[in-house]
VMD Tcl script that draws the C-alpha trace (Angstrom):
set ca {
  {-28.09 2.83 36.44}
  {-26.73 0.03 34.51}
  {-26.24 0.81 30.50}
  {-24.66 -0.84 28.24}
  {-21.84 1.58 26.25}
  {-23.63 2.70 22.91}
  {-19.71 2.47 21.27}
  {-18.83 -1.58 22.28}
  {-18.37 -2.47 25.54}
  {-16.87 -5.90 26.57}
  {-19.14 -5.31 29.75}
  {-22.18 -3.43 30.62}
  {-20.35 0.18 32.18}
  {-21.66 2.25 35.18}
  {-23.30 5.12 33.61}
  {-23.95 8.08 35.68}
  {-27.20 10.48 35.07}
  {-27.43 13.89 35.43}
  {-30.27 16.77 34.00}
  {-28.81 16.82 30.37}
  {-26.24 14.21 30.44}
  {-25.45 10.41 30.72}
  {-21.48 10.18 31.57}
  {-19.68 6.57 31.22}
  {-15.90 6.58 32.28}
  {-14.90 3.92 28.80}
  {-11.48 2.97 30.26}
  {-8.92 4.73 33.05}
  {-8.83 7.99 30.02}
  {-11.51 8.44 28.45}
  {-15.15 9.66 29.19}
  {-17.94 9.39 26.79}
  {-20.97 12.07 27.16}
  {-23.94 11.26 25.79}
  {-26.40 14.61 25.26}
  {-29.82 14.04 26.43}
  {-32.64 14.40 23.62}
  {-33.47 17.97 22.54}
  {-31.56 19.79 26.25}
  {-30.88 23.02 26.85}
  {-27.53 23.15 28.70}
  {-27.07 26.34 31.14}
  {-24.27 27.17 33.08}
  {-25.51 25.27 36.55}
  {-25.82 22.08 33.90}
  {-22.03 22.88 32.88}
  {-21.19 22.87 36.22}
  {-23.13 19.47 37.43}
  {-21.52 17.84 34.59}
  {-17.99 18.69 35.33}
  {-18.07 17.95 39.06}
  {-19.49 14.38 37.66}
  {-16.67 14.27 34.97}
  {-14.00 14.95 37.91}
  {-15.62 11.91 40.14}
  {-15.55 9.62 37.84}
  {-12.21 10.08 36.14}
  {-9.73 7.85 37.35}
  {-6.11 9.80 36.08}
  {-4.96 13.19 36.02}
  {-5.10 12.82 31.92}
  {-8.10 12.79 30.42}
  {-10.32 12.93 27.39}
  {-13.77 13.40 26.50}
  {-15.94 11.80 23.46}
  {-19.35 14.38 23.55}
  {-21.82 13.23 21.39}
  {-23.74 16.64 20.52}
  {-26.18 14.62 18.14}
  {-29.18 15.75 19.90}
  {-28.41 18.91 21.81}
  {-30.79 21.41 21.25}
  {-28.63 24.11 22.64}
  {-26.12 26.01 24.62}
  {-25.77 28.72 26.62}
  {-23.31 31.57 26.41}
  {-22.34 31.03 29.94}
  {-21.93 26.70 29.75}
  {-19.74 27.53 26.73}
  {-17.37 29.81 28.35}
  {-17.30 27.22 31.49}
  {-16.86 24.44 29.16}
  {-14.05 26.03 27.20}
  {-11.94 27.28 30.41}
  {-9.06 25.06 31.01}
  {-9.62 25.71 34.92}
  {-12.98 24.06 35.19}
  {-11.20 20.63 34.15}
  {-7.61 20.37 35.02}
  {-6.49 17.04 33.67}
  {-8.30 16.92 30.01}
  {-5.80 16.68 27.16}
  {-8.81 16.70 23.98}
  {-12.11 16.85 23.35}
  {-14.00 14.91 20.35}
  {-17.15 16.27 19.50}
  {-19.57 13.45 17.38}
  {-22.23 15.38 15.21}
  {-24.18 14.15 12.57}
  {-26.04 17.26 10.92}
  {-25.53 20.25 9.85}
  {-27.71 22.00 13.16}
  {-24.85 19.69 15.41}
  {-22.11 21.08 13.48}
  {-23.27 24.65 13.67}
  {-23.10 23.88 17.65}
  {-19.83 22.21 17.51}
  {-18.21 25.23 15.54}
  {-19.79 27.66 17.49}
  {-17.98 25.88 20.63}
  {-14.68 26.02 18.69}
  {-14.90 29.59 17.61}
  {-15.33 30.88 20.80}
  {-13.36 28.20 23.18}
  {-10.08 29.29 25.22}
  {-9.06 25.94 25.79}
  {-5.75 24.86 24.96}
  {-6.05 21.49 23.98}
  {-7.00 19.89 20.86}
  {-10.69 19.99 19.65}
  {-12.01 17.98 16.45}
  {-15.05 16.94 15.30}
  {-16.67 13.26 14.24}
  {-19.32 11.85 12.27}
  {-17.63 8.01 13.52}
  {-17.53 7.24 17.15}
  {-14.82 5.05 15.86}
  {-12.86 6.91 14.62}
  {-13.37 9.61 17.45}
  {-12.38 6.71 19.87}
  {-9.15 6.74 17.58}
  {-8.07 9.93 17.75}
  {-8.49 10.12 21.25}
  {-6.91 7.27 22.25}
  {-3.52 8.84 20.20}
  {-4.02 11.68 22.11}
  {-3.97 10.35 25.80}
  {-1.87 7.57 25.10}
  {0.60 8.73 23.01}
  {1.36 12.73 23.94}
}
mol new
graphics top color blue
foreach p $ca { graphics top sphere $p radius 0.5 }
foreach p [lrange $ca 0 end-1] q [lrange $ca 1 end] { graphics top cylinder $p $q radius 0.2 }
display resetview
């Protein structure tokens, strides 16, 4: 499925679908995750989405722009895969782009109780998300 990149996209980006997600690989180090509307993400989700994150990520250093904007919610399971550093070998940070005070809740909640050791901040600007990120892979 064709889609052009919600951030800015010199080109229209290969966007791949899966039950709760819509994944876009932005450059050779960075993936951008796009929630679906109102999902509820279990652990067999979790799993779909990193096996799609793997495929499509084209170094061994990585990071990933989530936008949480519209997740409904999360299971206790998907949060514990999520936040394992063995489910995706390669990521070096996460930015997490909320824009109420229900996506914030989520975004803290994934904090509080993540065992990854990489850095984790949250957004209300994709730009500045994009930013960050960029620091991160590029310049650590």
């Amino acid at each position: 499925m064709k889609k052009s990149f919600p951030i800015k996209a010199n080109e229209d980006i290969e966007a791949v679908g899966t039950r709760t997600s819509n994944l876009w690989m932005l450059d050779e180090s960075i993936i951008y995750i796009e929630k679906k509307p109102d999902v509820e993400i279990r652990l067999e989700d979790a799993i779909e989405n990193n096996q799609v994150i793997l495929a499509i990520s084209k170094s061994n250093k990585w990071s990933l722009l989530i936008d949480i904007r519209s997740i409904k919610s999360i299971s206790k399971e998907a949060r514990e895969y999520y936040s394992d550093d063995k489910s995706m070998p390669g990521r070096c940070a996460i930015a997490l782009l909320v824009d109420s005070y229900f996506s914030r809740i989520m975004a803290n909640i994934f904090i509080g109780y993540s065992n990854a050791s990489i850095p984790i901040k949250l957004f209300s600007s994709k730009e500045m998300a994009m930013e960050w990120l960029k620091k991160k892979v590029y310049n650590e």
